[in-house]
Phi, psi and omega in degrees: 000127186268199228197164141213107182324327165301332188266010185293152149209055103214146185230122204267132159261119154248162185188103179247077182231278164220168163279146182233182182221139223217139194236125174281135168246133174255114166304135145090342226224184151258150185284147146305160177300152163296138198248195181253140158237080212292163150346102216047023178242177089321124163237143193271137164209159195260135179235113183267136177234116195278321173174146185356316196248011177187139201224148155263088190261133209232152157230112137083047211030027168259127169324101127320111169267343167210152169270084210242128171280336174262010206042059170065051170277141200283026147224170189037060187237155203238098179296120183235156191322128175063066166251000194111166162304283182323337181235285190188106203304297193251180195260065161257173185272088221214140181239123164247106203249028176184162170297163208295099163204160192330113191094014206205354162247164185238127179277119163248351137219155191222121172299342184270303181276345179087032177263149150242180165214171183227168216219186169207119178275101178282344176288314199128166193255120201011073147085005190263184170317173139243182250235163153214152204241121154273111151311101171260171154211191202261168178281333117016273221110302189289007170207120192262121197252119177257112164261124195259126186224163189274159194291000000 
């Protein structure tokens, strides 16, 4: 199901795969501690939409540049739009499960056309089985949903 990206104000990581454990990386700001993100829960972040070519996904009025699922390890990390060179150049949703090369990234949304997509991890998501990540959006219009599930 495809978006029209002015009407996102969220954006849900869910996850019903195992518990990770997931570290917020912040443009500009210090990152929070790394948490426990258990099973069957959801996290929320505010999605600002500036104009066609640039979108924001926020904690606490801060940019998120990256989502990393592994506690901070150099894969199965959720790369978020206008994060930079170091993450992620345009303005998408980009799943990197393994490095960043050809088969191991995933777009699971791009903000400018308003498509999604879905991803896979085959190795796993920190060291677990492996994974597939599904794209939603609400019936709403307003909250674009990344689910991480076992393959």
């Amino acid at each position: 199901m495809d978006f029209d990206p002015a009407r996102l104000t969220a954006f849900e990581l869910r996850n019903e795969y195992q518990t990770l454990r997931l570290k917020v990386r912040l443009n500009d700001e210090k990152d929070p501690d790394t948490e426990d993100f258990p099973i069957q829960t959801t996290r929320t972040y505010q999605v600002v939409y500036h104009d066609a070519d640039n979108t924001s996904i926020r904690l606490d009025g801060a940019d998120i540049q990256q989502l990393d699922l592994n506690d901070g390890s150099a894969s199965d990390d959720m790369n978020m739009p206008r994060s930079g060179d170091k993450y992620n150049p345009a303005n998408t949703v980009r799943y990197v499960a393994g490095h960043d090369a050809a088969g191991n990234t995933w777009q699971l949304a791009d903000f400018t056309s308003g498509v999604v997509g879905d991803g896979q991890d085959h190795d796993g998501i920190d060291s677990g089985p492996p994974a597939k990540l599904t794209t939603t959006v609400s019936e709403d219009g307003t909250r674009l949903r990344v689910t991480i599930a076992p393959q």
